[in-house]
C-alpha positions in Angstrom: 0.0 0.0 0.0 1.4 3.4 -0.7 2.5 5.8 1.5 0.1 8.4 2.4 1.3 12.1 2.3 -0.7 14.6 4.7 0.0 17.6 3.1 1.0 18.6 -0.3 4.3 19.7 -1.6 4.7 23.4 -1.5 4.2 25.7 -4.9 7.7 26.9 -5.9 8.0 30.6 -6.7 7.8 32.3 -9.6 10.9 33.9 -10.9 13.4 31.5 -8.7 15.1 28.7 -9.7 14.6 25.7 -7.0 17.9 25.1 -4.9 20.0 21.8 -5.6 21.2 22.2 -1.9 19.0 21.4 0.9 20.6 24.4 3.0 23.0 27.6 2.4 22.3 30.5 0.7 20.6 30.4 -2.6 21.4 33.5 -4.9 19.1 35.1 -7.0 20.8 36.9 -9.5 19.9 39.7 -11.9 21.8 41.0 -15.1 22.6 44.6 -14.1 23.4 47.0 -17.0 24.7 49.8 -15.2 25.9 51.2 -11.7 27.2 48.2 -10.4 31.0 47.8 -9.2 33.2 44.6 -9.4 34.3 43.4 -6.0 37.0 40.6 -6.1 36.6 37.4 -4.3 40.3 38.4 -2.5 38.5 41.0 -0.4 34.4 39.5 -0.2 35.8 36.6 1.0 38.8 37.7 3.0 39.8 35.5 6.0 41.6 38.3 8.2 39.9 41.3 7.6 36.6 42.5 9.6 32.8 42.5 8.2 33.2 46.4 8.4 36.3 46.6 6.7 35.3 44.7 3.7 31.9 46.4 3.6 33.9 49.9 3.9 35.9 48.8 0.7 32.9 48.1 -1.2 31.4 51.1 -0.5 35.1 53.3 -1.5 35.1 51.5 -4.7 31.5 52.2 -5.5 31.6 56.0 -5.4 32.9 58.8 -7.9 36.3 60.2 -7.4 37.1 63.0 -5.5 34.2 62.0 -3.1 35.2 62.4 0.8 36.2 59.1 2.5 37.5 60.8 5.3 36.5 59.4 8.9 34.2 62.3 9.5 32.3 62.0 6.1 32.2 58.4 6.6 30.8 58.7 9.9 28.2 60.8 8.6 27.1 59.2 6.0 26.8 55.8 8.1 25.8 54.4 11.9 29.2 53.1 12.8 31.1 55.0 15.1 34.3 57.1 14.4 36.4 54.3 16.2 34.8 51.6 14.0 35.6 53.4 11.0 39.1 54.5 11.8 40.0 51.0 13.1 38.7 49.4 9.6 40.5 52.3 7.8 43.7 50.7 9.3 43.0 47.5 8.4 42.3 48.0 4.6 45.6 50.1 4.7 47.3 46.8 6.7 46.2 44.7 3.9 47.2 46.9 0.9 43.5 47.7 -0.1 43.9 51.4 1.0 46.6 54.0 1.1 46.7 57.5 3.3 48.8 60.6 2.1 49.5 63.5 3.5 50.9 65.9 0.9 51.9 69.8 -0.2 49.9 71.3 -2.8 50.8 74.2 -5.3 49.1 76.4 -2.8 51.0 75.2 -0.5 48.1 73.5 1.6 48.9 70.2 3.3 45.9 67.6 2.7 45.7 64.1 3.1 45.3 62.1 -0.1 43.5 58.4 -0.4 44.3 55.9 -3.0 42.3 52.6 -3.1 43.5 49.8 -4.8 41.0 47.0 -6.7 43.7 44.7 -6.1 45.9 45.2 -2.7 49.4 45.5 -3.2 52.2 45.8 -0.8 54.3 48.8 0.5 57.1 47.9 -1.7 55.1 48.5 -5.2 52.9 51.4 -4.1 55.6 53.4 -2.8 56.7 52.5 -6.8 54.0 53.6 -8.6 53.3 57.4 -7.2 50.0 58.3 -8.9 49.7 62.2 -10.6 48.5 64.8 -7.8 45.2 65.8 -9.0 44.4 69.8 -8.5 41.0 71.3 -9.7 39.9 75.0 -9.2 36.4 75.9 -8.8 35.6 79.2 -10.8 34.3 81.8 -9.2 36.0 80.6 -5.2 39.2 82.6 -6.1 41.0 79.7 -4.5 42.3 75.8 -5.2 39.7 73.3 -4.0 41.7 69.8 -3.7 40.0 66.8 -4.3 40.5 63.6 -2.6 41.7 61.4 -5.7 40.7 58.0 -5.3 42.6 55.3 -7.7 42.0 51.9 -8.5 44.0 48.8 -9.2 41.8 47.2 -11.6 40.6 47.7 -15.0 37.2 49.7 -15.7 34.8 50.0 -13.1 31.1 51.3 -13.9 30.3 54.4 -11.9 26.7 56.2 -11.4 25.4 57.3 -14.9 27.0 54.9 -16.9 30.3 56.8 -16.8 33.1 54.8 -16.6 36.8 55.7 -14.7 40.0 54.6 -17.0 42.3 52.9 -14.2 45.8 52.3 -15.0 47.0 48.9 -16.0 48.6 46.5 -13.6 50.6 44.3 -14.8 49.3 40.1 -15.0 52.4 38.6 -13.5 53.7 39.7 -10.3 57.0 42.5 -9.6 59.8 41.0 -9.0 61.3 43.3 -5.9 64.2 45.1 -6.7 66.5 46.8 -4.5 66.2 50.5 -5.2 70.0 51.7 -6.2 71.5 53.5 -3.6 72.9 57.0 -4.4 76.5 57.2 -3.8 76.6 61.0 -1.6 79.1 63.3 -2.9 81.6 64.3 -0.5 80.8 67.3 1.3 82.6 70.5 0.9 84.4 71.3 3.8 82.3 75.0 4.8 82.2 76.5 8.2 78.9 75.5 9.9 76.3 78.2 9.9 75.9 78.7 14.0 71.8 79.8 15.0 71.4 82.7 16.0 71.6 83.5 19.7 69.4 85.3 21.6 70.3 88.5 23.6 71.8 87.6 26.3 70.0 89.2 29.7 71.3 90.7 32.6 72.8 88.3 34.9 72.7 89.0 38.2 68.7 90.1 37.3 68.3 86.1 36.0 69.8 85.0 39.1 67.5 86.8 41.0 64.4 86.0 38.9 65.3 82.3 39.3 65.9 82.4 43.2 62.1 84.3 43.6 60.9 81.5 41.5 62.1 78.7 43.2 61.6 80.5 46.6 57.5 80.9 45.9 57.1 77.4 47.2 57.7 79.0 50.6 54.3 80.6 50.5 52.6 78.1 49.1 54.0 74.3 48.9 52.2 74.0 45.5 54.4 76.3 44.2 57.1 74.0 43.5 58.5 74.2 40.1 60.7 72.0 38.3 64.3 73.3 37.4 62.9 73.5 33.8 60.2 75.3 34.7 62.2 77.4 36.3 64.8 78.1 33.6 61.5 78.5 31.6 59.6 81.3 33.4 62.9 83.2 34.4 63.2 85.5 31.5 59.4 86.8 32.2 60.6 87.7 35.9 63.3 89.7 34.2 60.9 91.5 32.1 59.0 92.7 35.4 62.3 93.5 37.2 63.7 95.4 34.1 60.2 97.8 34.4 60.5 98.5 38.1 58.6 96.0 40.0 60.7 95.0 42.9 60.4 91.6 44.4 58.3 91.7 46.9 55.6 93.3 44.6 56.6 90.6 42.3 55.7 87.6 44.2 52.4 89.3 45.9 51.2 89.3 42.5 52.3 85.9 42.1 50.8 84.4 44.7 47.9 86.4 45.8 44.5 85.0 45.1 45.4 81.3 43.8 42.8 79.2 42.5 41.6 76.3 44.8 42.4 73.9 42.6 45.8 74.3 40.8 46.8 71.2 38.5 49.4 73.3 36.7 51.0 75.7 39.4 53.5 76.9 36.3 50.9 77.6 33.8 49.1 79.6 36.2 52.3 81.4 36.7 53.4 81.9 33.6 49.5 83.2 32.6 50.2 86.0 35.5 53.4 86.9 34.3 52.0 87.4 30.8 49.0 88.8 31.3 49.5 91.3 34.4 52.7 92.4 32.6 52.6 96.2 33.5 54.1 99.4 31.0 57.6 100.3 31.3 57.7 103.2 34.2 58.1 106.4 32.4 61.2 109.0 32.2 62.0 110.6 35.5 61.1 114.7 35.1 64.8 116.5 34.8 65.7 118.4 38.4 65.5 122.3 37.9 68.4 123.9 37.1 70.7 125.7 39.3 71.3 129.4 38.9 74.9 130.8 39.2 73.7 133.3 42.1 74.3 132.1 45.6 72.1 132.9 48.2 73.4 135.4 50.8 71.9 136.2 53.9 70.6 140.5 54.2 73.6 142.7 55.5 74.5 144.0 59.4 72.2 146.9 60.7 72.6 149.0 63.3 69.2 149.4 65.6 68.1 153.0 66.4 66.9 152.4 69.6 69.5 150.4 71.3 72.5 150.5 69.1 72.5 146.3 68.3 73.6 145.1 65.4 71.2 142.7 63.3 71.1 141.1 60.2 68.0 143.1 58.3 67.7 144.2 54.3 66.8 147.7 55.9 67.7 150.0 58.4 65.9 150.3 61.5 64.9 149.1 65.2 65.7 144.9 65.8 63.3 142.3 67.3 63.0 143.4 70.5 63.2 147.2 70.8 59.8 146.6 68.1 58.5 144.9 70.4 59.2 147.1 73.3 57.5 149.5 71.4 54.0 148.4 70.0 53.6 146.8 74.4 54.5 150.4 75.2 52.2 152.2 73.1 49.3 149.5 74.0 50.0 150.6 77.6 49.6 154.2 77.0 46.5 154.0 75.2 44.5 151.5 78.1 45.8 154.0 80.5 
């Protein structure tokens, strides 16, 4: 008797071809006529790189040049992290899939470059193969706009719009390393060495001094306790303030007057004072008048008229005391 089935086998779906494997992944594939990009099996299926790194890849080969691929763009533009990103960013550069520049344009400017590479190659052959600097200027800005310049190892890659990028040709067969030739220096000729030039050299006994106020500040407060570079360092502003006046006392009130509770860096708080409460140079001291040729000399001898002593007086007449015999005698002569 045959075997009796319960249910009846399920209705395959239109459109998909019915699996020869019982279990796994079945793909489903459609012809794509444009914007697509070819991913090699070497990086989909890579055994020591991360999910996120080989995603990250894909998505750097997929886009136009001169788009941004920097970490903040990237993070931007997807939920990962800025750690995530920079750490697979490291390991697509690790595994010769990505390289980082950081080079001098004609403007001078310093910006970092990125070159990704279909293929990964090692440091040996892209330190070889120095792709062209790529400069565009936007009319209008008045200034150079530098692209990011994104290359690829492979051959032609279809980019949004039909638009394909011409990549440079790698060669089939692998580079043989060659040791690069070594320049053989000239000898030098024999010049005197060009010595830097010095600064001015400050008043010494002033530097001592600045450098014992500073390393005696810790006697007022025991966070005060600098370093005998950080001594050396904040010496010449002490000068400054002893070369416009201050004396030291003033000095080191205004040092350490008023400290902040919490002090992690006693000599950038230090050197903040010196720079900051820096006061003007004192002005020029007024000239002293000058002195006349005439000396001074006391009034000549007189003879009084009342009692015949001699005084010192620039007139003739009566002395101290017969004047003032006189105007008590005349008050007495008029009460009486």
């Amino acid at each position: 008797m045959a075997e009796q089935k319960l249910s009846a086998a399920p209705r395959p779906i239109q459109g998909v071809r019915r699996a020869a494997t019982p279990s796994g992944v079945t793909h489903v594939r459609t012809c794509l006529s444009g914007q697509y990009v070819v991913v090699g099996n070497h990086l989909a299926q890579h055994r020591e790189l991360s999910l996120t790194a080989i995603g990250l890849a894909t998505h750097i080969f997929s886009v136009p040049e001169s788009t941004p691929v920097d970490i903040r763009s990237l993070a931007e533009r997807f939920p990962e992290g800025r750690d995530r990103i920079a750490f697979a960013l490291r390991e697509l550069e690790a595994h010769g899939y990505l390289r980082r520049v950081r080079e001098h344009t004609e403007d001078g400017r310093l910006v970092t470059r990125t070159y990704a590479h279909h293929t990964p190659v090692d440091a040996v052959s892209a330190a070889g193969a120095e792709p062209v600097r790529a400069v565009e200027r936007r009319s209008g800005a008045g200034r150079a706009r530098i692209r990011h310049a994104v290359e690829a190892g492979g051959g032609e890659t279809p980019q949004e719009g039909g638009q394909a990028v011409v990549e440079p040709a790698v060669p089939a067969g692998p580079t043989p390393r060659t040791r690069p030739e070594t320049p053989v220096p000239e000898a030098p000729v024999s010049a005197a060495p060009e010595m830097p030039p010095q600064e001015p050299a400050r008043s010494a006994p002033l530097h001592e001094k600045a450098v014992a106020l500073l390393a005696g500040l810790r006697r007022a407060d025991e966070r005060l306790t600098l370093s005998l570079r950080e001594v050396r360092r904040l010496a010449p502003a002490v000068v400054d303030w002893f070369e416009r006046g201050v004396g030291p006392v003033a000095l080191r009130h205004t040092l350490t007057a008023d400290l902040p509770v919490v002090m992690k860096h006693p000599a950038g708080v230090l050197a903040y004072r010196l720079r900051e409460l820096l006061p003007p140079p004192l002005p020029a001291a007024p000239e002293p008048p000058p002195v006349t040729g005439r000396a001074h000399r006391p009034p000549p001898f007189q003879e009084c008229d009342g009692c015949e002593r001699v005084f010192r007086a620039p007139e003739p007449g009566r002395c101290r005391d017969c004047r003032h015999d006189q105007v008590t005698g005349g008050g007495a002569a008029n009460a009486a």
